[in-house]
N, CA, C and O atoms as a MOPAC input file, in Angstrom:
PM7 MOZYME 1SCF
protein

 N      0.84900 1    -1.17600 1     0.00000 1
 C      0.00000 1     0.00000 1     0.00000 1
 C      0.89500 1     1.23900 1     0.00000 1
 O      1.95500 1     1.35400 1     0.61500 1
 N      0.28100 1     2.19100 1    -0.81900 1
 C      1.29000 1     3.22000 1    -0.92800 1
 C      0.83500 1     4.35900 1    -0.70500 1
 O     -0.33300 1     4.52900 1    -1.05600 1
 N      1.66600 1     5.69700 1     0.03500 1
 C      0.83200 1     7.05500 1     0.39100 1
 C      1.85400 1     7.67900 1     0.04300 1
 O      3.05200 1     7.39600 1     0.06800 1
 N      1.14900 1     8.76200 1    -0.36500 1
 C      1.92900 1    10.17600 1    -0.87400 1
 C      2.24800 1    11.09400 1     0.12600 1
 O      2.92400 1    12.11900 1     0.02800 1
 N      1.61500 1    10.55200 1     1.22700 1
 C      2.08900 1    11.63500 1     2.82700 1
 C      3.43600 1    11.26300 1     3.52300 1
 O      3.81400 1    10.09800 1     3.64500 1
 N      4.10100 1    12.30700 1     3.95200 1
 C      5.52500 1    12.01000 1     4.23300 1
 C      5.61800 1    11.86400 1     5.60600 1
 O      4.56400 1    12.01100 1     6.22500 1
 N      6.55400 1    11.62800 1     6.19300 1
 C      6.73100 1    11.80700 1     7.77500 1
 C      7.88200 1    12.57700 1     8.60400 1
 O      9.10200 1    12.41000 1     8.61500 1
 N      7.18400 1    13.33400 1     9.18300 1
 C      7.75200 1    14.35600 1     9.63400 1
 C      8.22500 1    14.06000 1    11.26500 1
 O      8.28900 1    12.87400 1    11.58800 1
 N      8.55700 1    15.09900 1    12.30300 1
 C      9.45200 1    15.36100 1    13.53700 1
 C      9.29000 1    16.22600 1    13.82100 1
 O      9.70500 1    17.19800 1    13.19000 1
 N      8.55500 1    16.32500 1    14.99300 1
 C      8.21100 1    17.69500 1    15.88000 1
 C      9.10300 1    17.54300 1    17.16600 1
 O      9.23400 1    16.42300 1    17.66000 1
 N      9.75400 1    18.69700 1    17.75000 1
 C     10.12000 1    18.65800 1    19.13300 1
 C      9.12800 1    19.89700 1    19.27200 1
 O      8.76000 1    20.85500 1    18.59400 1
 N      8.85700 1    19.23600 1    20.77100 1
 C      7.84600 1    20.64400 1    21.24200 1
 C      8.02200 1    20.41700 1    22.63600 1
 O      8.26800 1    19.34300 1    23.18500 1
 N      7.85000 1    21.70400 1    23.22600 1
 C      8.03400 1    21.66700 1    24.68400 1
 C      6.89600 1    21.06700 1    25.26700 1
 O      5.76200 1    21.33200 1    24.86900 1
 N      7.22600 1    19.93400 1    26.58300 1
 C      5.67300 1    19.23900 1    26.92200 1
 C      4.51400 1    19.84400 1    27.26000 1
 O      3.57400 1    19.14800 1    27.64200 1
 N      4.39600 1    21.24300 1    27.17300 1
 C      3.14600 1    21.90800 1    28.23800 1
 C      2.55700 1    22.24500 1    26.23400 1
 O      1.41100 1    21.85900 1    26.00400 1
 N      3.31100 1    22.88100 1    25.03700 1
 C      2.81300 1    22.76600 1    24.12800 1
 C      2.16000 1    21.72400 1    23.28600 1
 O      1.09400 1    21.83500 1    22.68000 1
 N      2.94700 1    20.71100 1    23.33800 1
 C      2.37900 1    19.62000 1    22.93400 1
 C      1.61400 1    18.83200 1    23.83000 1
 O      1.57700 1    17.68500 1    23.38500 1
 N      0.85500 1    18.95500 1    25.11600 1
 C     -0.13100 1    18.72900 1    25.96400 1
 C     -1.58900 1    19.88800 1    25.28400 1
 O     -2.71200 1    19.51800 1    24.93900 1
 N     -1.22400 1    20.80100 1    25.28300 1
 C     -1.93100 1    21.99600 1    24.63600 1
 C     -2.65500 1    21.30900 1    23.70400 1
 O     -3.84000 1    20.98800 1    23.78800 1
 N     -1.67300 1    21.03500 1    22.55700 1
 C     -1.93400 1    20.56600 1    21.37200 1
 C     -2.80500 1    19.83000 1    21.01200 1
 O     -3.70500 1    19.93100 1    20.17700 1
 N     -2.38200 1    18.80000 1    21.93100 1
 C     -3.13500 1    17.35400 1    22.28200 1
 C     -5.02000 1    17.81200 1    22.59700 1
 O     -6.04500 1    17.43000 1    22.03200 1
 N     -4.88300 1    18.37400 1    23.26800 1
 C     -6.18800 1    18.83500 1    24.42100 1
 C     -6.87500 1    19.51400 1    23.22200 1
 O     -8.04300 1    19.14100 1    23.11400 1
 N     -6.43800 1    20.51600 1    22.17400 1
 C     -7.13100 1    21.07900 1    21.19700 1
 C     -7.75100 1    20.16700 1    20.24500 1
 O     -8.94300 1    20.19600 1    19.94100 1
 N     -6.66000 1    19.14800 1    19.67300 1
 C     -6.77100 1    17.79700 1    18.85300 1
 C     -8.34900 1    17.25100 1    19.01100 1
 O     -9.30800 1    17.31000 1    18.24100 1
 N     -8.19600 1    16.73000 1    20.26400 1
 C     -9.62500 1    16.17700 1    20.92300 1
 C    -10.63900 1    16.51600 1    21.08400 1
 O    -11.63200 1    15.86100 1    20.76600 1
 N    -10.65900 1    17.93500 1    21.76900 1
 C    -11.56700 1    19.03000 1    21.55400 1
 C    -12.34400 1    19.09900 1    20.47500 1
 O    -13.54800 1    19.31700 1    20.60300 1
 N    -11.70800 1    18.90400 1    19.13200 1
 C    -11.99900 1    19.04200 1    17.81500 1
 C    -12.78200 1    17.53900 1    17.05700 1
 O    -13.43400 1    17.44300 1    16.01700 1
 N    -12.34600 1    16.38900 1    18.18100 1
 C    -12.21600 1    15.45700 1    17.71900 1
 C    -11.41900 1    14.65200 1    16.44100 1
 O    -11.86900 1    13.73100 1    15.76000 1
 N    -10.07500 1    15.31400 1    16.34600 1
 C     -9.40300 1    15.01600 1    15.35700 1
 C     -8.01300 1    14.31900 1    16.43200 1
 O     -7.78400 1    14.64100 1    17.59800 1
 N     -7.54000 1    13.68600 1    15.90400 1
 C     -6.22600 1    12.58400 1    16.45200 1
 C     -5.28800 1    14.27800 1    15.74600 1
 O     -5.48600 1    15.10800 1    14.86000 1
 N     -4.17300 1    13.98200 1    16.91800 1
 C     -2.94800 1    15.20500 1    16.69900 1
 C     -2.05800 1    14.90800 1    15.67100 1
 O     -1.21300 1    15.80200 1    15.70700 1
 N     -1.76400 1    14.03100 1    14.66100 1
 C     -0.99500 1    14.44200 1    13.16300 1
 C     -2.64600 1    15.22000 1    12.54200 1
 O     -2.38200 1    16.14600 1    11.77500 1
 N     -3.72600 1    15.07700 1    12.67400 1
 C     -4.87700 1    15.92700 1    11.20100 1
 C     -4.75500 1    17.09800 1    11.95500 1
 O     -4.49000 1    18.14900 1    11.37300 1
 N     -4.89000 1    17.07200 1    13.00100 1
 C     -4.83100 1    18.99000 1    13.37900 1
 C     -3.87700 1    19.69200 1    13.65700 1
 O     -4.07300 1    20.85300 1    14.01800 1
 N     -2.68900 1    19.20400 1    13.56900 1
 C     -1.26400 1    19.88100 1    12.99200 1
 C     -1.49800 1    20.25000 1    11.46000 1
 O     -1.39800 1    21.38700 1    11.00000 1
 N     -1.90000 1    18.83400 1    10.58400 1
 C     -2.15900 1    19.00100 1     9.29900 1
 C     -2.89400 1    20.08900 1     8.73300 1
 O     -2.54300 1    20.79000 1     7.78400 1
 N     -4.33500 1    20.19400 1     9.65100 1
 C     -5.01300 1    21.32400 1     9.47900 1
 C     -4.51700 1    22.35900 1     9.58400 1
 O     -4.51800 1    23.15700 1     8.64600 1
 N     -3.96000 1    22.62000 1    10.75300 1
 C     -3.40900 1    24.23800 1    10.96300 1
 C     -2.14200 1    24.34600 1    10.29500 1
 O     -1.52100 1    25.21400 1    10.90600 1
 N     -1.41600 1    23.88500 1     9.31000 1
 C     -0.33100 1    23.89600 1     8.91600 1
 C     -1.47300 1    24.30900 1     7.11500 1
 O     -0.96000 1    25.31200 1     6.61900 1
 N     -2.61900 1    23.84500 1     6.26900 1
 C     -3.26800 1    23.86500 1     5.66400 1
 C     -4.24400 1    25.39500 1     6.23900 1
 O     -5.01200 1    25.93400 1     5.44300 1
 N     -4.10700 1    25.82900 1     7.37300 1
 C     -5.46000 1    26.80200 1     7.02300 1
 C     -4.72800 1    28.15600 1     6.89000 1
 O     -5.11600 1    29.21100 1     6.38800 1
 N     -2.70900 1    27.59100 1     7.91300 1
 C     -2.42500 1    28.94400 1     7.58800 1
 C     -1.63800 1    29.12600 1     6.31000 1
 O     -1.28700 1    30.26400 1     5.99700 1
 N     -1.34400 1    28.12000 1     5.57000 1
 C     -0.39900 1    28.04000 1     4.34900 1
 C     -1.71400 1    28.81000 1     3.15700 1
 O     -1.26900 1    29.58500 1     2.31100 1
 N     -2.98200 1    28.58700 1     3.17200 1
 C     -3.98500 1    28.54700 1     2.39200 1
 C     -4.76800 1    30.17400 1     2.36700 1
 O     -5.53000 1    30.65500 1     1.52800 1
 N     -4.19500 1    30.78400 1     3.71500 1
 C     -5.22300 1    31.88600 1     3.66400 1
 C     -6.84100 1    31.59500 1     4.51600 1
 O     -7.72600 1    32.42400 1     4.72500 1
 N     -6.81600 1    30.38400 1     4.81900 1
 C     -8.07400 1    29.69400 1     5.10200 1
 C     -8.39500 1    30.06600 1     6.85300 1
 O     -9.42100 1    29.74400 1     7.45200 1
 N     -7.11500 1    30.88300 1     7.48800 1
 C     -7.20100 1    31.39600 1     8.73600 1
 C     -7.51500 1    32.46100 1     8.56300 1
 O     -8.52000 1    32.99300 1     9.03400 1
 N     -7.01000 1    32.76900 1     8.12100 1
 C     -6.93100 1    34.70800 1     7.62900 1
 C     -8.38900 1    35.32600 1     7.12500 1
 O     -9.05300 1    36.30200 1     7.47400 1
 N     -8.48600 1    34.73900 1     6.57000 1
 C    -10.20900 1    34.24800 1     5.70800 1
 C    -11.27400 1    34.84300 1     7.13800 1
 O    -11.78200 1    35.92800 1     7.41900 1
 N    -11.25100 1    33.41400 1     7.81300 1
 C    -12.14900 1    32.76100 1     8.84700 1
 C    -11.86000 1    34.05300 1    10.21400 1
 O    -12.72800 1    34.47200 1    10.98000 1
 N    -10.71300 1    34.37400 1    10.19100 1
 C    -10.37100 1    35.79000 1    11.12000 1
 C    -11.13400 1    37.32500 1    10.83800 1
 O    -11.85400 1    37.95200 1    11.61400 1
 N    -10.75800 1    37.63900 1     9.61500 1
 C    -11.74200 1    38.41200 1     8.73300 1
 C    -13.22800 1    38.28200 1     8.54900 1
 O    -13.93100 1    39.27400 1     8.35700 1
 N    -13.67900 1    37.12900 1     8.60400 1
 C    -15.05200 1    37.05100 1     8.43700 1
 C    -15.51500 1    37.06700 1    10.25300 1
 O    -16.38300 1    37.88500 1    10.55800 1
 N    -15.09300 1    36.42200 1    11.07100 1
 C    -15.25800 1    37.01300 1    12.50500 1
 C    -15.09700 1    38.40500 1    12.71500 1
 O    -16.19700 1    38.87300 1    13.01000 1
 N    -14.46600 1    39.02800 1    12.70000 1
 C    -14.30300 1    40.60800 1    12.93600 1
 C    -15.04800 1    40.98500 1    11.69800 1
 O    -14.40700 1    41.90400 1    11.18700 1
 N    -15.89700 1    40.76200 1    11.11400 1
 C    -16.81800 1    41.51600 1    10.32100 1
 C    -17.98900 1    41.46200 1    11.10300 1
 O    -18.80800 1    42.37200 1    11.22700 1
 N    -18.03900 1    39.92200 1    11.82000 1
 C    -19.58000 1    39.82300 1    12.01100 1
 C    -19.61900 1    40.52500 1    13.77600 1
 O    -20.66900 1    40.91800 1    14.28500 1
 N    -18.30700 1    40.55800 1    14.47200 1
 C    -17.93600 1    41.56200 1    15.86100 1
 C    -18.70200 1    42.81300 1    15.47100 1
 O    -19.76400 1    43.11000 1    16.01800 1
 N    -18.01900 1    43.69500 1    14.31100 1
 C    -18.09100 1    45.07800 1    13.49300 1
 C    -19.63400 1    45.20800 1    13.23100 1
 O    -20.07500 1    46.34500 1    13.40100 1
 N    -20.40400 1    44.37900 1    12.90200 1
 C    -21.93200 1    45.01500 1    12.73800 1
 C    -22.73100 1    44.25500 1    13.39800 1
 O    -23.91200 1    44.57500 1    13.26700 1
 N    -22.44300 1    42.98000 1    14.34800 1
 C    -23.48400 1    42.72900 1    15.65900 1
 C    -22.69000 1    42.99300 1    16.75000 1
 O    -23.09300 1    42.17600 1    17.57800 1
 N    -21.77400 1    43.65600 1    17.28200 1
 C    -21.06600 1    43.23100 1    18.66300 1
 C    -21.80000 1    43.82200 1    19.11100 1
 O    -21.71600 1    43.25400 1    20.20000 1
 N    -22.64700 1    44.65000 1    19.29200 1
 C    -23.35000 1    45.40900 1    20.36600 1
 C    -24.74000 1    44.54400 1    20.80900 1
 O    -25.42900 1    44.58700 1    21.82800 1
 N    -24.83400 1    43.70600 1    19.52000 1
 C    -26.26500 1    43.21900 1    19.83300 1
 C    -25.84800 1    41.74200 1    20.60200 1
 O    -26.74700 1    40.98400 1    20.96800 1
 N    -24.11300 1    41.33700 1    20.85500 1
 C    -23.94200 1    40.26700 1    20.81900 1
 C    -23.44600 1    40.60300 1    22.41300 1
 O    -23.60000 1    39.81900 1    23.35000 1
 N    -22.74400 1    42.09800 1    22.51600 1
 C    -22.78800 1    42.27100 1    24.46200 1
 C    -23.64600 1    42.09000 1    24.96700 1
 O    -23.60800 1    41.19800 1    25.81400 1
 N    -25.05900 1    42.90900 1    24.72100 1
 C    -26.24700 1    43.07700 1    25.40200 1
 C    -26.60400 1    41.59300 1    25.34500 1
 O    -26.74500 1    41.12600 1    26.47500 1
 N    -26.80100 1    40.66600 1    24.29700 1
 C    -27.31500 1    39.20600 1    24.59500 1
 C    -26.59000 1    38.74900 1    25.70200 1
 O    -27.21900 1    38.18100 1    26.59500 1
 N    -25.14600 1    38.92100 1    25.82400 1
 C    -24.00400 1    38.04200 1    26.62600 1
 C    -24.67000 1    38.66100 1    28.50800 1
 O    -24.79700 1    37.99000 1    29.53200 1
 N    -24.83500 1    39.53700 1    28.36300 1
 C    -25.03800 1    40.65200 1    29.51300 1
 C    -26.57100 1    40.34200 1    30.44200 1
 O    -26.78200 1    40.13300 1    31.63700 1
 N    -27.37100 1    40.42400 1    29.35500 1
 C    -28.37000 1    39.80700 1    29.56700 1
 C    -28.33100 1    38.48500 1    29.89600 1
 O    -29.03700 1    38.39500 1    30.90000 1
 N    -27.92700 1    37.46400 1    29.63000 1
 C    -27.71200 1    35.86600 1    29.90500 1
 C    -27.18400 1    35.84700 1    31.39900 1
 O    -27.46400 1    35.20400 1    32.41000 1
 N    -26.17400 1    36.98000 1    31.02500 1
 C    -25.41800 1    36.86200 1    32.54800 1
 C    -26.02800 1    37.48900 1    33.87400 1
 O    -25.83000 1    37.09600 1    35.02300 1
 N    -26.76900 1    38.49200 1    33.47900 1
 C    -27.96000 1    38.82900 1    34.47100 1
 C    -28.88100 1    37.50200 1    35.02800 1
 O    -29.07100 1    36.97100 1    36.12300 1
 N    -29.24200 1    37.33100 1    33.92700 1
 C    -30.39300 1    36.28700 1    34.43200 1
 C    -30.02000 1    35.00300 1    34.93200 1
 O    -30.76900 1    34.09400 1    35.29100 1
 N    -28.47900 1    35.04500 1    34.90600 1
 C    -27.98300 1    33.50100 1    35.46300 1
 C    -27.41400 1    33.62400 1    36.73600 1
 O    -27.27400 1    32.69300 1    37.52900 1
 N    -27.07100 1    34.85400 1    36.92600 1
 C    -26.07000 1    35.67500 1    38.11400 1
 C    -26.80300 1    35.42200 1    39.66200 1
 O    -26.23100 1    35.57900 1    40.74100 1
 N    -27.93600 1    35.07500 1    39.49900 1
 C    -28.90200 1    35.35400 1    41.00900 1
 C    -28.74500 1    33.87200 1    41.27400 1
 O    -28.28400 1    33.70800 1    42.40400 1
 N    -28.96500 1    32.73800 1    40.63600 1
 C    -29.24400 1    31.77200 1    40.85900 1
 C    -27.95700 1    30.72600 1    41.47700 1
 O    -27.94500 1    29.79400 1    42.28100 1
 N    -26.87600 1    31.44000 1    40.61900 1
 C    -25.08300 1    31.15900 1    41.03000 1
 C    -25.30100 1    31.37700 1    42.69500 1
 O    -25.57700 1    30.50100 1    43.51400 1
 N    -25.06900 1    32.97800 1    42.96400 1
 C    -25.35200 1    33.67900 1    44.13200 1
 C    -26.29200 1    32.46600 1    45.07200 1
 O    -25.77300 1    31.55800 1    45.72300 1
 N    -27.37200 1    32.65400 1    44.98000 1
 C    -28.43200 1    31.61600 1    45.87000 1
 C    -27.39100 1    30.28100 1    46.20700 1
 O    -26.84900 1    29.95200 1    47.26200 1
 N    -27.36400 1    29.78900 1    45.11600 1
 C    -26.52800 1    28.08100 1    45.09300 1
 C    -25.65900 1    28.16300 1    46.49100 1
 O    -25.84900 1    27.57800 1    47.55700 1
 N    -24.39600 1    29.31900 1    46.01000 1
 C    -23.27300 1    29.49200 1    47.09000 1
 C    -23.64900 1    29.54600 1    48.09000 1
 O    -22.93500 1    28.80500 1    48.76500 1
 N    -24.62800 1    30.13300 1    48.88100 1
 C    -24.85900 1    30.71900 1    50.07100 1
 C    -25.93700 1    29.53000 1    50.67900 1
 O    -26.37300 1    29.67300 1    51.82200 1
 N    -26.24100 1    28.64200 1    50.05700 1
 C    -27.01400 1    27.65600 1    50.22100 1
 C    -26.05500 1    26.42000 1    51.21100 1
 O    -26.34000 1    25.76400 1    52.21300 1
 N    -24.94900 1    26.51100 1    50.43300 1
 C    -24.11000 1    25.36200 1    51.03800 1
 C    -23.22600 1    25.78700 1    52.20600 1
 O    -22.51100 1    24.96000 1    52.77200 1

């Protein structure tokens, strides 16, 4: 069986490559595809892209996206409070 993918050698310091790991999973991808990926989104423009299109959508909802966050956090804030003082 034959592959056109090569094999490579990372040294990384252990608290980065623990990092790494923890993102990998997160994602549900095993840590060679999400090296692969992020080595593909920043070679491609495909970060840069996805960065740009976030700070567009910050730029004409962030205000509507504080007040939601603000609001959530109001209405969750009393019940935290109660819990603590309970125990």
């Amino acid at each position: 069986m034959s592959s056109d993918r090569k094999q490579t050698q990372l040294r990384l310091a252990p608290d980065v490559l623990a990092a790494g790991k923890d993102a990998a999973a997160a994602r549900g991808l095993d840590f060679n595809k999400y090296v692969e990926r992020l080595i593909a989104e920043d070679t491609t423009g495909a970060r840069a892209a996805g960065m740009a299109a976030a700070q567009r959508l910050i730029d004409v909802h962030g205000d509507f996206l504080a007040d939601l966050e603000s609001d959530l956090d109001n209405r969750h804030a009393p019940a935290q409070q109660n819990r603590g003082a309970a125990a």
